[in-house]
C-alpha positions, 0 to 999 in steps of 0.5 A, spaced: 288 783 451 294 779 454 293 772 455 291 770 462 294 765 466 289 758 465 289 753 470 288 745 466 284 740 470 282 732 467 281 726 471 284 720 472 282 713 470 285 707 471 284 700 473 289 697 478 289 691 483 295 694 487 296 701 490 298 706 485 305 709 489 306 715 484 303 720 479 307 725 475 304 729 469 309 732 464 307 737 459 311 742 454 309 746 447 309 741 443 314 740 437 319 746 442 326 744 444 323 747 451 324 741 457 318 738 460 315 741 466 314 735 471 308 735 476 308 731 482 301 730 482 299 729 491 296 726 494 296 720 488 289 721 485 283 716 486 280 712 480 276 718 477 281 723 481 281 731 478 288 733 478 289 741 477 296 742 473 299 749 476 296 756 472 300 756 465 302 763 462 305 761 455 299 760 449 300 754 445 298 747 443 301 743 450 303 735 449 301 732 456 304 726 459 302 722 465 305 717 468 302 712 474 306 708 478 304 701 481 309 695 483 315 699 481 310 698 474 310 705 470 305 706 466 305 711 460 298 716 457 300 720 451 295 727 451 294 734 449 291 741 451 291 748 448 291 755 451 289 761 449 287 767 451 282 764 457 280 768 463 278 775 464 284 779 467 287 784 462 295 785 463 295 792 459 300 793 452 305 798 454 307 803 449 314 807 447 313 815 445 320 816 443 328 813 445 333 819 445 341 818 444 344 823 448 351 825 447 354 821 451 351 815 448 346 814 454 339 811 451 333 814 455 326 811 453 321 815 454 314 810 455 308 809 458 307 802 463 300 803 467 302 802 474 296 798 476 297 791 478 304 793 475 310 786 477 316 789 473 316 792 466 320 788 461 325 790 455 329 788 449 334 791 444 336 787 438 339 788 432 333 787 428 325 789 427 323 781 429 328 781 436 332 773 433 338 778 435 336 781 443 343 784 444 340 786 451 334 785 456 332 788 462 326 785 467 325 786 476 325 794 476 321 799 477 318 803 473 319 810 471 318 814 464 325 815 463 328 809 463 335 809 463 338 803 459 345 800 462 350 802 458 355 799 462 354 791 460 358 793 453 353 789 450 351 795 445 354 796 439 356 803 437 353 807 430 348 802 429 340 802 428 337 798 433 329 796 435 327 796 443 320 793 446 317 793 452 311 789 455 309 789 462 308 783 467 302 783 471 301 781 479 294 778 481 291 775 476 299 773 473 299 775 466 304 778 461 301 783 455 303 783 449 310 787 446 309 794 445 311 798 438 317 797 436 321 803 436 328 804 432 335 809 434 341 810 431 346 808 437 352 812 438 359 812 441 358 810 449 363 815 454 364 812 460 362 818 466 369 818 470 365 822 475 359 820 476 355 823 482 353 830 481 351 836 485 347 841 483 348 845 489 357 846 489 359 853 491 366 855 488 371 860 489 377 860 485 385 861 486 384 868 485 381 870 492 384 870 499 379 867 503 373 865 500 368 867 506 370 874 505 364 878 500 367 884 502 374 881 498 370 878 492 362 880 493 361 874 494 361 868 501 362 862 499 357 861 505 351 865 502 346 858 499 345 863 492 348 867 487 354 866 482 358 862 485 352 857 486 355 851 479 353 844 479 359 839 479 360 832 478 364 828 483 369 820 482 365 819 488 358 819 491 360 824 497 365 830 498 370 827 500 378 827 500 380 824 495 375 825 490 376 829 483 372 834 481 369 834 474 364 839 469 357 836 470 358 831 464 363 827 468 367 826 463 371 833 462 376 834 469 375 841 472 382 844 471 383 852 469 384 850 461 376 847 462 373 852 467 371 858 462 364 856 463 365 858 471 367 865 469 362 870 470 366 876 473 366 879 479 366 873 485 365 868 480 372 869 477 379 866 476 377 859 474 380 859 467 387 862 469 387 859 477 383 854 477 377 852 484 381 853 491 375 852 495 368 848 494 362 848 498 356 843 498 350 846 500 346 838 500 351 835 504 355 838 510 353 844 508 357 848 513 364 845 511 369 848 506 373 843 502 380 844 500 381 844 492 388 843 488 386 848 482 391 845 477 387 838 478 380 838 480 382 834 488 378 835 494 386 835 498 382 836 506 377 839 509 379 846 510 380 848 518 381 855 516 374 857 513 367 854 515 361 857 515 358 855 522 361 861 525 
């Protein structure tokens, strides 16, 4: 059960001969470094007023303090409240199923949020089962089961055991559950991807051939949307371009003859290891175009004025 946001009221009673000018109640956890939350309490209360402080998430025993203004006269009231788990809305425990490391260093949780009245999720790592050391945190996105950890911050130290938990803020009634299990991973070597952006639906034909829309050269057309010369790629930019680098699908391995020796398969989807990629085609994005290719280093050089597959 999550605790529910609590909403603390009390009265007011004074006696004064000039008006009371101003009311401010304060409040923080007692005993904690937190700083006092100040309230303007308007309009200023009537003897015997109810005053209604805004909802409170956070559990605990409050030190309250209320001040009243009259005559440039502050006078002072020292009190108390505790909250617990008070009101009915139920703010549910997320729970992690498993944390891959990949390869490449990428941490990918895999976990359960229950989308319902879902605000954000929220999660640590830290170097330690009780989180004193959070190393990193993330909150305000959305949820979806795989979850990506940003890798980027070089916040993440490598080869080192590290724990990871989650919880999940509610919308209406606001809320926060409580943490869920605590998992622990083996963090390994983060490797940067040099080309990011991958494509599922590359279309390449290697130096060896003459014209890459020719099936009757090769057996195949680079214009056909299936078949070998279909291969996923990565690229240094979102969107094929001039100037963009091809890499393997990892990102992170150039596609230059020496690395090619997984696209040769025989027949028209042949010659990359020995000549390299000459023409690549994208079946997503401008699929009638074919890009000129620099084999020996993987760069889209232009788009190709001599090959398309419009005509």
């Amino acid at each position: 059960m999550a605790i529910a946001t609590c909403n603390i009221s009390f009265e007011v009673h004074y006696t004064s001969s000039v008006p009371i000018t101003g009311a401010v109640a304060s409040y923080k956890i007692k005993d904690s470094a937190d700083p006092y939350t100040v309230f303007n309490i308007t309009p200023v209360p009537s003897n015997g007023g109810l005053v209604i402080l805004p909802a409170i998430i956070k559990s605990g025993e409050y030190e309250l303090v209320v001040e009243l203004t009259a005559s440039g006269v502050v006078t002072r009231k020292v009190s108390s409240f505790k909250i617990g788990n008070c009101g009915t809305s139920v703010c549910e425990t997320p729970a992690i199923k498993n944390v891959e490391v990949r390869e490449n260093g990428q941490i990918v949780m895999d976990y359960i949020v229950d989308d319902t009245n879902l605000d954000t999720p929220e999660y640590q790592i830290a170097t330690d089962p009780d989180f004193n050391d959070v190393i990193h945190f993330r909150v305000d996105f959305d949820y979806t089961p795989l979850e990506n950890v940003y890798m980027d911050g070089g916040n993440i130290p490598e080869n080192t055991s590290l724990y990871i938990r989650v919880r999940k803020h509610c919308l209406s009634p606001a809320g926060i559950s409580d943490w869920s299990n605590v998992f622990q991973f083996e963090s390994k070597r983060w490797v940067i991807k040099k080309a990011p952006y991958t494509f599922a639906d590359a279309f390449c034909v290697s130096a060896k051939f003459k014209d890459p829309t020719n099936s009757n050269e090769s057996g195949a057309s680079i214009c056909w949307s299936e078949g070998v010369l279909k291969k996923t790629i990565s690229l240094t930019t979102p969107f094929p371009q001039e100037g963009s680098y091809i890499y393997l699908s990892d990102g992170i391995t150039p596609a230059i003859p020496a690395n090619l020796g997984s696209f040769d398969t025989g027949v028209a989807s042949s010659g990359f290891k020995d000549r390299g990629i000459r023409w690549v085609r994208f079946g997503s994005y401008n699929g009638s175009k074919i890009y000129n290719v620099d084999p020996s280093s993987g760069l889209i050089t232009s788009i190709s004025t001599s090959y398309n597959c419009a005509t």
